[in-house]
C-alpha positions as CSV (number, residue, x, y, z in Angstrom):
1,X,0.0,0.0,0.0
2,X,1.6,3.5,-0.9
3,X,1.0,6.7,1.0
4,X,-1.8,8.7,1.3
5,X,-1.3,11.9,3.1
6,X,-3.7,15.6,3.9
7,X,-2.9,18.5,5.6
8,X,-5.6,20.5,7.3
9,X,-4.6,23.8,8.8
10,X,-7.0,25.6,11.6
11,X,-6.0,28.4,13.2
12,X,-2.6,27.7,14.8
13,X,-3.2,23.7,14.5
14,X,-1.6,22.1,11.6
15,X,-2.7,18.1,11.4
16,X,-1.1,15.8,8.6
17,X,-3.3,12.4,8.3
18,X,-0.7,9.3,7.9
19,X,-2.3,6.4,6.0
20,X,-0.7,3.6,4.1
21,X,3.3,2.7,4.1
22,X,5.7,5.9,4.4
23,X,8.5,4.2,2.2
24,X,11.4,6.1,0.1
25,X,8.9,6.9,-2.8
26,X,6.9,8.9,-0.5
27,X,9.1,11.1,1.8
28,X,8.7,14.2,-0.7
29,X,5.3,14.2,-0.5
30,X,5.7,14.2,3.6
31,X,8.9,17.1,3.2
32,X,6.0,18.7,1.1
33,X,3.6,19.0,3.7
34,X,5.3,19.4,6.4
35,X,7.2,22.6,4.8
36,X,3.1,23.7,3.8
37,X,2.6,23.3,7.6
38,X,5.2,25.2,9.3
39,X,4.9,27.8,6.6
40,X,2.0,29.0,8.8
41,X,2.1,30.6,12.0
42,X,1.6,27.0,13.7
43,X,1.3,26.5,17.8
44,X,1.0,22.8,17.0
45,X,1.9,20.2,14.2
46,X,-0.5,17.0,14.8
47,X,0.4,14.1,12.8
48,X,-2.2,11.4,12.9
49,X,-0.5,8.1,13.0
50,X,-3.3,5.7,13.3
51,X,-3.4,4.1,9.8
52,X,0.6,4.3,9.4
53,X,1.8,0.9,8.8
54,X,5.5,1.7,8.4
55,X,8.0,4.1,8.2
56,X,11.4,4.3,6.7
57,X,14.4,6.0,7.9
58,X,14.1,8.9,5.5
59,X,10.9,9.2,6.7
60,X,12.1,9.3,10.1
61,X,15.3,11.7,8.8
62,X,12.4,14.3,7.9
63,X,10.6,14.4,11.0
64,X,13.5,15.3,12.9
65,X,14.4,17.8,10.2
66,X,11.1,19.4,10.5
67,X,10.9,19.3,14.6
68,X,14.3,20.9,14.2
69,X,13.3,23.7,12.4
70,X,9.8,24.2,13.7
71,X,9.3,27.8,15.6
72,X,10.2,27.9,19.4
73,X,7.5,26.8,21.1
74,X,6.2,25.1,18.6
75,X,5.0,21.1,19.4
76,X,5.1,18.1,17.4
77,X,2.5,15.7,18.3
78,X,2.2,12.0,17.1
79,X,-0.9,10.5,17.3
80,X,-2.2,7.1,17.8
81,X,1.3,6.1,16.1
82,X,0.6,2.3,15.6
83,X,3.6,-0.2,17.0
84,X,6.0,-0.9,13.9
85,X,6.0,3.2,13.3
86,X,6.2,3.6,16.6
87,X,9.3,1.2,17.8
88,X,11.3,3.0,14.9
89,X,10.3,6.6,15.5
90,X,11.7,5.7,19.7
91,X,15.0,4.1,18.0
92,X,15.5,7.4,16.4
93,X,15.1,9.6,20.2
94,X,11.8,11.5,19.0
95,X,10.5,10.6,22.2
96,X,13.0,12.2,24.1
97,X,13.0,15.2,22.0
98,X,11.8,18.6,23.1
99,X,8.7,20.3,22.0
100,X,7.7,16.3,20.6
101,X,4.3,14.8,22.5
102,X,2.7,11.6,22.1
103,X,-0.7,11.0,22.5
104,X,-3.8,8.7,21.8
105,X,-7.2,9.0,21.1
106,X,-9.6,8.7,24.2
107,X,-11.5,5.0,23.6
């Protein structure tokens, strides 16, 4: 299954849907909208995790990128990050990196 990605911008929330397999092929389309999101005067970048099946290391490379660059203050949320994405995304330290938040959708 290939990517399928949308960005939604609301006021100062910016939330990129995840869907599919985040593989090489793919990353520009995430660079893409993750540069669309933190074009905007964002207080929060929300990316929605829970139909990620995978994610590949230049996936991985442009998250950090992005968390990197985002505005001070700024927060990177995962959410609902499904266990494969997740295990990698920890191996990579995003969960011990400032100004990132995980989080999971109330049952």
């Amino acid at each position: 299954m290939s990517l399928e990605a949308y960005l939604t911008i609301d006021g100062a929330v910016a939330r990129i849907r995840l869907m599919g397999v985040l593989d090489e092929e793919a990353v520009p389309l995430l660079r893409s909208l993750l540069q669309q999101a933190v074009a905007h005067p964002v207080d929060r970048l929300v990316l929605r995790m829970d139909a990620l099946e995978d994610i590949c290391v230049a996936g991985i490379r442009c998250l950090v990128a992005t968390q990197q660059t985002m505005a001070e203050g700024t927060e990177m949320i995962f959410l609902d990050v499904q266990p494969g994405p997740e295990h990698k995304l920890r191996l990579a330290g995003l969960h011990r990196a400032l100004g990132v938040l995980w989080a999971a959708v109330p049952a």
